[in-house]
N, C-alpha and C positions, 0 to 999 in steps of 0.2 A: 222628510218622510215621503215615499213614496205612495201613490194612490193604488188601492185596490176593488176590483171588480170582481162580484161576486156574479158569476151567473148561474141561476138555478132556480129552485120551489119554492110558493106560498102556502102553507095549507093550513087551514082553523083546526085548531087541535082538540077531540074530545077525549078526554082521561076518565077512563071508569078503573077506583081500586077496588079490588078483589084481594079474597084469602089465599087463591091460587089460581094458577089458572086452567079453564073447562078442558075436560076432556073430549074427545070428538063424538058430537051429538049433543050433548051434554048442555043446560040450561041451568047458569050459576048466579047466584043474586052478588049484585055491586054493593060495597060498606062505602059508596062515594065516588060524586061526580064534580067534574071541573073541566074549564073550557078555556083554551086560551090557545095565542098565537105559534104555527111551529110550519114547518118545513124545512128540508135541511140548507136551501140557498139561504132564505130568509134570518133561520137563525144564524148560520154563518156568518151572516153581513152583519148582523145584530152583534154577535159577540166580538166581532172586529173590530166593531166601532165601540165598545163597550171596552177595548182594550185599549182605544186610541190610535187609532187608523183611523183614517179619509178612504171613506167606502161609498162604492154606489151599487146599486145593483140594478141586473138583466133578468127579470120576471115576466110572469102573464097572470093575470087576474080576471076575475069576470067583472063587470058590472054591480053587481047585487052587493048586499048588506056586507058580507066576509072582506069583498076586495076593498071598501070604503075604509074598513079597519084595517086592514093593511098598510093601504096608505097611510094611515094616521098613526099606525106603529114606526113607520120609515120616518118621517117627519119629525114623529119625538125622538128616537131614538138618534137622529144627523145623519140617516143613512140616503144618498141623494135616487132619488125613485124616477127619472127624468127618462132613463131607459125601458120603464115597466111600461107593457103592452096591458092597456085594455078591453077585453074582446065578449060582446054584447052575445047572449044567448048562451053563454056557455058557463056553470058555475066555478067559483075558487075552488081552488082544491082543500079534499077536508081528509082529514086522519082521526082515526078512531082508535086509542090507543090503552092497550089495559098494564096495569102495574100491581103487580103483587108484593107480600108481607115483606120479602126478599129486596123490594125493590126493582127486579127487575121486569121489564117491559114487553111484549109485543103489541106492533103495530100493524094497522091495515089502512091504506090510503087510495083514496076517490083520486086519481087527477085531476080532472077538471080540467080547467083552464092552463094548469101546465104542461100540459098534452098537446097543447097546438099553443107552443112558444116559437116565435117565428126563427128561422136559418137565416139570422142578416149579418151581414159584412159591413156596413156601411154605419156602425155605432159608435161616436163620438168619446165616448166616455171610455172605452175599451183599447181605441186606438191610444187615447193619451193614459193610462195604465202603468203601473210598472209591475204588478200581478194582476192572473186573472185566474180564479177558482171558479173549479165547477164539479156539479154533483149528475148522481146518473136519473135525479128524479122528472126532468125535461128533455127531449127528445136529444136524440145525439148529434142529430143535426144539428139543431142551436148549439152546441158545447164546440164542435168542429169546426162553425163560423167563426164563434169567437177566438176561438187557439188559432186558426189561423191567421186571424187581424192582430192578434199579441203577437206572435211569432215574427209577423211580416215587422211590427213596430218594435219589437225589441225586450217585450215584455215578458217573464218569466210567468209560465202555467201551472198550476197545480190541479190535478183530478183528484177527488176523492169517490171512489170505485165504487159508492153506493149512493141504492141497494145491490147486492150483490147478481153483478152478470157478465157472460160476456163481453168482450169490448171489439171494435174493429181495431184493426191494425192500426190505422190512421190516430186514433184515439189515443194509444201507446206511444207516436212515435212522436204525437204533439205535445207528451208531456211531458214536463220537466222535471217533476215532484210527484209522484203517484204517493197518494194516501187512502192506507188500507186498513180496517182489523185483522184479525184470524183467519175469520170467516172468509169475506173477502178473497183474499190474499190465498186461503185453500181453493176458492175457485177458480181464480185466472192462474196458478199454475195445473190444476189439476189434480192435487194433491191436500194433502194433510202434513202438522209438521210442528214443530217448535216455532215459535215469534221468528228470532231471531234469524232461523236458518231460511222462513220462509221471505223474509224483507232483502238476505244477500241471493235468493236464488231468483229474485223481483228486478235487482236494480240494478245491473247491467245494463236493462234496456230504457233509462231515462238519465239526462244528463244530469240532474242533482240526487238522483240515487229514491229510495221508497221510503216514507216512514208508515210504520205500523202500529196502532196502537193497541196495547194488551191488557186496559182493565187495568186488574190492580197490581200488574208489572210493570205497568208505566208505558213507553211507548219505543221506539227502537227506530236510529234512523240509520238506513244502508245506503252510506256513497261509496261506487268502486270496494275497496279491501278494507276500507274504516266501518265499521258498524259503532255510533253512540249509542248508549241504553241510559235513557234517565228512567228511575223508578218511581211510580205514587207512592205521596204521602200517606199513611195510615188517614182512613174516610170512615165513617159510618155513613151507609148509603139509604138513602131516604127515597131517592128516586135517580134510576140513571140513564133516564130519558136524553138530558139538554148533554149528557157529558162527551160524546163524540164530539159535537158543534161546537161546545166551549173549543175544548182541545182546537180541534181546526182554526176555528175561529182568530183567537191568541195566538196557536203559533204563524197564521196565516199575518196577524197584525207585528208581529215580531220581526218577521222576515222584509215586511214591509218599510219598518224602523231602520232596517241594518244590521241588525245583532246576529252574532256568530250564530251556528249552528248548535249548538249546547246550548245555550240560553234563550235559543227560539224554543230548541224542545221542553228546554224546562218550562216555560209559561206558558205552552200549552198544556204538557203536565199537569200541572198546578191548578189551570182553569178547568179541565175536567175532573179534577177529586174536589174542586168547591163545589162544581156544578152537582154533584151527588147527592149534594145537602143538603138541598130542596125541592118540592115538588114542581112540575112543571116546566116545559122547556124554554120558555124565554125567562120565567122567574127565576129558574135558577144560575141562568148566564151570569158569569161575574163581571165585574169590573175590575177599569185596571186597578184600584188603590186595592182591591180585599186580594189580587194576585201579588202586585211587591208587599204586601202585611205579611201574606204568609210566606214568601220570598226572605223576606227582610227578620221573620220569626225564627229563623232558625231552622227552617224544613233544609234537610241536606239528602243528599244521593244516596240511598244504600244503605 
């Protein structure tokens, strides 16, 4: 199995549930508060290694009480933290995130300390690599150091394009893998559009094509004139915070593995319609065994 490097965000996550949510001005009381670890680097490398991947990852933290736990989630979890920067004066990054009856989420994020994640070339762990993911929650300059040290070494890149923005040229033409939702994916073309039509009108421009994922359509990967579509399994959704990260996560440790492209999508799939099923975003990260259970149960395509 090949090693993977995640570069990207820490951030302590505060989840307030709500009946819905506020209207603008508007002051709505919380049925419930909960605190726990998230960022999208963070969880990524979390549910990679939760799938069985050899992960490290490229972070910044502060000093103070958030980054301590940090660490101490990397450690438990085998995620190797050798590459995390950290930088005195400045706090972790925190997200403050509300979820309603529906389930679903919005979030608002402090950076912090992943705001000033250093642009270095010279990281050990990256050079020996054979992915390297990254998110747009750290400067793009760190992401561009990195893809270029994978590129020069041989390593396959994957971006996944949020939160949604912009991207430089550079950014596109060092990726290998672009991973997008809807949303996303409506903004770097410009447009609005079907899943599927907007992941083949994406992937022209990276050599292993875009995948996309669509909720409870499952996810859609565009190489060249092939488009696969695995669909989700029937979820009641509880919370669907962790399930982008799941998905990434899994299929990022898939790919890692060796496994065709159908089968990377499928357990990514899969690890985001489990991750639905519970609150919170690294609680609800699965593992590998509860991904082949439901693999192995009988969950089919379509």
């Amino acid at each position: 199995m090949g090693r993977l490097v995640v570069v990207g965000s820490y951030n302590r996550d505060t989840v307030l549930r709500v009946p819905r949510f506020p209207r603008p001005g508007e002051t709505l009381a919380a049925i419930g508060l909960a605190r726990f670890h998230g960022g999208k680097g963070s969880n990524q490398a979390v549910a990679a290694a939760r799938s069985g991947a050899q992960v490290a990852i490229r972070a910044a933290i502060g000093t103070d009480d958030a980054g301590a736990e940090a660490l101490a989630l990397w450690r438990a979890e085998g995620v190797d933290a050798a590459a995390v920067e950290r930088i005195a004066g400045v706090p972790t990054g925190e997200a403050v995130i509300l979820v309603d009856d529906a389930g679903e989420n919005q979030i608002v994020i402090l950076g912090g300390a992943n705001d000033a994640l250093p642009a270095q070339a010279d990281i050990p762990a990256i050079a020996a690599a054979a992915l390297v993911l990254a998110q747009l929650e750290t400067p793009i300059e760190a992401t561009l150091a990195a893809f270029r040290t994978a590129r020069r070494s041989g390593a396959a890149t994957l971006l996944n394009a949020a939160p949604a923005r912009p991207l430089p040229e550079e950014a596109l033409a060092l990726t290998d893998i672009l991973i997008v939702n809807e949303t996303e994916a409506a903004l770097l073309l410009g447009r609005a559009g079907e899943a599927e039509v907007l992941a083949r009108a994406l992937s022209p421009r990276h050599a292993r094509g875009v995948v996309l994922t669509a909720g409870a359509a499952g996810a859609f990967w565009a190489r060249g004139d092939e488009v696969l579509h695995v669909p989700a399994p029937p979820t009641e959704v509880v919370d669907s915070t962790g399930a982008g990260d799941a998905f990434i996560g899994a299929f990022a440790a898939a790919l890692a593995e060796g496994l065709a492209g159908r089968e990377a999508l499928r357990r990514g799939v899969v690890a985001g319609s489990l991750a639905c099923r519970r609150a919170g975003a690294v609680p609800s990260l699965p593992r590998r065994e509860a991904i082949e259970a439901l693999l192995a149960a009988g969950y089919q395509e379509g």
